[in-house]
MMTF fields as JSON, N, C-alpha, C and O atoms, coordinates in Angstrom:
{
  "mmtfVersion": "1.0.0",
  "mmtfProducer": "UNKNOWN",
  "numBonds": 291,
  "numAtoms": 292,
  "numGroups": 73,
  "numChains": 1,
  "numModels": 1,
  "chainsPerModel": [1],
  "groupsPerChain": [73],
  "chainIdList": ["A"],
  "bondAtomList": [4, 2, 8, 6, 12, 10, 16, 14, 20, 18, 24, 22, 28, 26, 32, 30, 36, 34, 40, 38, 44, 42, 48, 46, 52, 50, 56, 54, 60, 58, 64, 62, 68, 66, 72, 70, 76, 74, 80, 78, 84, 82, 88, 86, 92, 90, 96, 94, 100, 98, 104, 102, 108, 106, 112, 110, 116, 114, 120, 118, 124, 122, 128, 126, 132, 130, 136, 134, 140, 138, 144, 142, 148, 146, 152, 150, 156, 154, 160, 158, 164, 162, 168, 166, 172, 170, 176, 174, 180, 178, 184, 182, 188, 186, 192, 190, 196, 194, 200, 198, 204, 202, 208, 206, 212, 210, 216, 214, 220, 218, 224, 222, 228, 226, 232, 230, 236, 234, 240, 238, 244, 242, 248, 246, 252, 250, 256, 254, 260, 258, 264, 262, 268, 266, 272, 270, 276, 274, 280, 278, 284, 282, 288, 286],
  "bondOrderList": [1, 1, 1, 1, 1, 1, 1, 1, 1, 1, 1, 1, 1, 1, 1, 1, 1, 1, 1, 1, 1, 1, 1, 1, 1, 1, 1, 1, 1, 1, 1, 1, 1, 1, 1, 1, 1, 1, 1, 1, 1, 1, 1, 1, 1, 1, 1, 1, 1, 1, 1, 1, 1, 1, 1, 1, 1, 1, 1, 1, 1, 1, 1, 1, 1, 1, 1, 1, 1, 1, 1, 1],
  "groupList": [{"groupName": "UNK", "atomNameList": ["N", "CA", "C", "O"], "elementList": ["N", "C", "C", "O"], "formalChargeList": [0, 0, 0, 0], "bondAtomList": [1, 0, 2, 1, 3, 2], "bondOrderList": [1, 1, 2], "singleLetterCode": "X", "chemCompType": "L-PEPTIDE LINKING"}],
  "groupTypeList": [0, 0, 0, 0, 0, 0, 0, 0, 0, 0, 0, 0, 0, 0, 0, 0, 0, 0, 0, 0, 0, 0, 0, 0, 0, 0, 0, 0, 0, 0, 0, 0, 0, 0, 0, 0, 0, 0, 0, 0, 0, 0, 0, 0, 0, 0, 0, 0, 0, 0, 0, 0, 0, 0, 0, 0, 0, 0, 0, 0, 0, 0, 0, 0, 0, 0, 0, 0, 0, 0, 0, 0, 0],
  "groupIdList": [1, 2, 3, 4, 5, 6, 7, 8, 9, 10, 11, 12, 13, 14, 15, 16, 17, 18, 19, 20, 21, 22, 23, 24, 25, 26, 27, 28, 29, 30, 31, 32, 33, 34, 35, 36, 37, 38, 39, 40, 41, 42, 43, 44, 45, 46, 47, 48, 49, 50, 51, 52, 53, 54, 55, 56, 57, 58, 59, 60, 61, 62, 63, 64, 65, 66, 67, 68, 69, 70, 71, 72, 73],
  "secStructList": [7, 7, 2, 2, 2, 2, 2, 2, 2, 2, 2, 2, 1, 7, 2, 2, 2, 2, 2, 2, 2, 2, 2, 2, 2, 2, 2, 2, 2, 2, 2, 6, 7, 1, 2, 2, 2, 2, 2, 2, 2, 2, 2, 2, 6, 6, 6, 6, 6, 6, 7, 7, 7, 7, 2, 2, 2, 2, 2, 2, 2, 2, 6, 7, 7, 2, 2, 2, 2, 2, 2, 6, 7],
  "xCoordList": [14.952, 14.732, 13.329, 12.402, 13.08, 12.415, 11.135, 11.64, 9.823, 8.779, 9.298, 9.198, 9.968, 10.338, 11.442, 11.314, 12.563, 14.044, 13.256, 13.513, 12.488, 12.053, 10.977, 10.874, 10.446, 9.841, 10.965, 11.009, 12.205, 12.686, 13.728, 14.045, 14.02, 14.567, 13.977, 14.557, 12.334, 11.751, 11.345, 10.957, 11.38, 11.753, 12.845, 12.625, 13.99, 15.292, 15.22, 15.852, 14.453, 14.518, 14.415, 14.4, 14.368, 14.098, 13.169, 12.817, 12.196, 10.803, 10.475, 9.571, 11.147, 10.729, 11.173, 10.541, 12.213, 11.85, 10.771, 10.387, 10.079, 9.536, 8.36, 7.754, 7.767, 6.883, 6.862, 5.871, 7.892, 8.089, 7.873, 7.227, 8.19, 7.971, 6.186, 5.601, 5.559, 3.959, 3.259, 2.051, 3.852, 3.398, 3.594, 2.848, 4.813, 5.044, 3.869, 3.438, 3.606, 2.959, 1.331, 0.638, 0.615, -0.546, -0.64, -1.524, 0.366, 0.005, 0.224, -0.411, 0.999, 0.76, -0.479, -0.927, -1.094, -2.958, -3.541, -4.636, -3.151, -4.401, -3.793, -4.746, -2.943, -2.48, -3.429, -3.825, -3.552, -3.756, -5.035, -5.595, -5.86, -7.783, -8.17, -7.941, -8.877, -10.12, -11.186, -11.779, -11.311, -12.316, -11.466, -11.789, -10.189, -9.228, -8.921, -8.241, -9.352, -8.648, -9.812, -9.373, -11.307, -12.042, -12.172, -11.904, -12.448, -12.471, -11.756, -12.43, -10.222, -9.078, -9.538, -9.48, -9.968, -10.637, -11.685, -11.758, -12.615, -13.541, -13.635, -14.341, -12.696, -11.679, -10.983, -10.656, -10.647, -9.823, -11.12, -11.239, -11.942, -13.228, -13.74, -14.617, -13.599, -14.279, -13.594, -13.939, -12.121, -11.167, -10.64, -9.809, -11.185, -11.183, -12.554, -12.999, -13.279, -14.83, -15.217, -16.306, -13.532, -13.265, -13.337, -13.057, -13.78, -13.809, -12.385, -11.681, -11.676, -10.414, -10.78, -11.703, -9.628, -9.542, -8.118, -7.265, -8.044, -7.248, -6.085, -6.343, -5.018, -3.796, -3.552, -2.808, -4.302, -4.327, -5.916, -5.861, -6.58, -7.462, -6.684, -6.924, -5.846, -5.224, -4.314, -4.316, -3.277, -2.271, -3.518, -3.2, -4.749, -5.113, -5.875, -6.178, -5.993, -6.505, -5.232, -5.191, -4.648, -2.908, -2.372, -1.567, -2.852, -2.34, -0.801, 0.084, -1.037, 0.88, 0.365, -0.465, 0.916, 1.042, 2.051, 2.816, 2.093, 2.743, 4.495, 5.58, 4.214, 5.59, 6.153, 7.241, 5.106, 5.825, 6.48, 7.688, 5.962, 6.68, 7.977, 8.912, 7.729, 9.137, 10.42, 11.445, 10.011, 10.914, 11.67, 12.749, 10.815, 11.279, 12.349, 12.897, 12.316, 13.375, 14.822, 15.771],
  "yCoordList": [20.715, 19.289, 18.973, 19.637, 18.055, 17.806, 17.006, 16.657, 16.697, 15.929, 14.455, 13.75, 13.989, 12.541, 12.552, 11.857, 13.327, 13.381, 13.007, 12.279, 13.8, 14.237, 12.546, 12.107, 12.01, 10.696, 9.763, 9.09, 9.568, 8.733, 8.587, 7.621, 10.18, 10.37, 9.804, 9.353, 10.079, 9.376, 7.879, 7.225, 7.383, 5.713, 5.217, 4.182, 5.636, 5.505, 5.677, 4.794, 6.83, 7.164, 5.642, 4.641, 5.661, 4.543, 4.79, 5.948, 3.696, 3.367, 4.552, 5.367, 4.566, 5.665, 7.214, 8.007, 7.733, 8.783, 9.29, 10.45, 8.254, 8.496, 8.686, 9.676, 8.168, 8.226, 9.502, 10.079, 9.746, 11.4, 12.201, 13.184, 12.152, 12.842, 13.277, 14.36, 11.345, 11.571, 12.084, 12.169, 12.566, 13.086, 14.799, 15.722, 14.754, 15.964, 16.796, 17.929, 16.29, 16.916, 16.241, 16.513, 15.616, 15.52, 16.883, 17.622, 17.35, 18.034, 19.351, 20.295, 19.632, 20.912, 20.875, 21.979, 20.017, 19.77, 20.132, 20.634, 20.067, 20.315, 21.774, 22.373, 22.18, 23.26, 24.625, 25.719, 24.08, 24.566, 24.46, 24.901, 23.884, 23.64, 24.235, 23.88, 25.327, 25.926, 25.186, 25.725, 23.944, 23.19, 23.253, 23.826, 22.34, 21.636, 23.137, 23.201, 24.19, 25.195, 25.796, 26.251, 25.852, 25.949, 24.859, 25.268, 23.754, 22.404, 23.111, 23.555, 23.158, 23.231, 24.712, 24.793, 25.759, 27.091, 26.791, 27.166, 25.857, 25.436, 24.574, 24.839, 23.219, 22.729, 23.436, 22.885, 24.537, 25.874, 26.209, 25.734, 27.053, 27.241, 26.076, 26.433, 24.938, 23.834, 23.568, 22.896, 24.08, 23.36, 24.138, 23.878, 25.676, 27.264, 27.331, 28.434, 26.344, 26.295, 24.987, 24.456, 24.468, 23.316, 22.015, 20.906, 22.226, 20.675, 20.326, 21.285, 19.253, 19.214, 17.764, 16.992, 17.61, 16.01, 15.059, 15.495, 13.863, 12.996, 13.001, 13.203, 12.774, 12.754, 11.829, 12.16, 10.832, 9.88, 10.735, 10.533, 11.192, 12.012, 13.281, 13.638, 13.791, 14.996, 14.528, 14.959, 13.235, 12.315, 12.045, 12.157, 11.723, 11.196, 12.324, 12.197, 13.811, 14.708, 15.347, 15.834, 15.151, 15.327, 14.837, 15.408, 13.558, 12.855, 11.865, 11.341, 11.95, 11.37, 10.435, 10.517, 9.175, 7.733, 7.41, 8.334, 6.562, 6.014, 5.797, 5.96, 5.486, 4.939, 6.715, 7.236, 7.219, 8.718, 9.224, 9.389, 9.56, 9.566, 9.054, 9.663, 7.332, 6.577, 7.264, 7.759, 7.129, 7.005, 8.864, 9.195, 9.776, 11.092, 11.314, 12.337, 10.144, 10.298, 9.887, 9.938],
  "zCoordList": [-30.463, -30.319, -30.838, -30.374, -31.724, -32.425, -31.402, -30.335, -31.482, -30.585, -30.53, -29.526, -31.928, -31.949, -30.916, -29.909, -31.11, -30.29, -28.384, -27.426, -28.677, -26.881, -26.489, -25.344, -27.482, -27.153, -27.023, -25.993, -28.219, -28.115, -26.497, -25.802, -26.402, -25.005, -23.512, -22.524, -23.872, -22.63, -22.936, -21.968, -23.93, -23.575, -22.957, -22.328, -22.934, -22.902, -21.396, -20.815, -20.349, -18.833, -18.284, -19.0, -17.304, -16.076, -16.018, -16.244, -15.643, -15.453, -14.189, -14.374, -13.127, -12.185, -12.323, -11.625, -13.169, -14.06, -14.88, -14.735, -16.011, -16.658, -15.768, -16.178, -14.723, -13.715, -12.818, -12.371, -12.691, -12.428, -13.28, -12.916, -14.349, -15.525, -15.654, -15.647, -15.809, -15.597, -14.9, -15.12, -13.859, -12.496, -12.553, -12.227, -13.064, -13.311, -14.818, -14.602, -15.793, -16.697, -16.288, -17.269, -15.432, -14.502, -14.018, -14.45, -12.986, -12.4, -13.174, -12.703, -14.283, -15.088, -15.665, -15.973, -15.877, -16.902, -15.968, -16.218, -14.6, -14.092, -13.155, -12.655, -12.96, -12.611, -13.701, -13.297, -15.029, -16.33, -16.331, -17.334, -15.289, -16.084, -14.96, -13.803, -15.421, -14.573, -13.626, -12.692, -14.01, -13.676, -12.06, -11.019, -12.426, -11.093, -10.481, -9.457, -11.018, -10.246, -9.23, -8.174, -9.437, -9.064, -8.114, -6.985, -8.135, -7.349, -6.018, -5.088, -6.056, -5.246, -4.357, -3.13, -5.219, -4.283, -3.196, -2.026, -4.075, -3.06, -1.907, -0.934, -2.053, -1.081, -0.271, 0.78, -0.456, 0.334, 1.414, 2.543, 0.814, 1.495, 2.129, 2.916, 2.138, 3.491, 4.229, 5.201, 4.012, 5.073, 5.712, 6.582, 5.268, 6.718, 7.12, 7.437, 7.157, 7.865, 8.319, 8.535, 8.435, 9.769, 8.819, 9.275, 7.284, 6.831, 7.005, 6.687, 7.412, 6.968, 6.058, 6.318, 4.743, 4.858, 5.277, 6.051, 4.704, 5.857, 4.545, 3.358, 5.029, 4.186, 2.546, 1.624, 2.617, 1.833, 0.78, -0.434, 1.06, 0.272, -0.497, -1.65, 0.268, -0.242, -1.403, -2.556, -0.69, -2.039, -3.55, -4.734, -3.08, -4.133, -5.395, -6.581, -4.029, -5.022, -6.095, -7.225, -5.438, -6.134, -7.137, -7.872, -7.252, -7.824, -7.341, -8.018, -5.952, -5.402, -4.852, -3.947, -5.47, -4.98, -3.577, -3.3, -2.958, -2.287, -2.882, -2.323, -3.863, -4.509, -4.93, -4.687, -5.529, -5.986, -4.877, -5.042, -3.632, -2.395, -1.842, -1.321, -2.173, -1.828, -2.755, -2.285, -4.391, -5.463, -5.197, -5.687, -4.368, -4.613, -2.926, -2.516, -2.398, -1.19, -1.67, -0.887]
}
């Protein structure tokens, strides 16, 4: 499948597919960067030395919206 075949395919998704989709290749870029991977180790280390953070900090280090949540029930 050609790069064009695979664009013209994701115009064609539903607006909340293709949003899954974005969410989904977000979180492979950063699954993939040293930087976000380091960040997330060190976040590990404050939150076994009692830092915790609050749920809506964790969605946003994530990248998961409110709606990404709704649209994946």
């Amino acid at each position: 499948m050609s790069f064009a075949e695979v664009q013209e395919q994701i115009r064609t998704m539903p607006r909340s597919k293709r949003r899954q989709l974005l969410s989904f290749l977000t979180n492979l870029e950063r699954e993939e960067s040293p930087e976000w991977q380091a960040e997330i180790e060190r976040r590990k280390t404050e939150m076994k030395q009692g830092k915790k953070i609050s749920r809506s900090e964790a969605m946003r280090l994530l990248g998961i919206s409110d709606n990404d949540v709704a649209s994946a029930r």
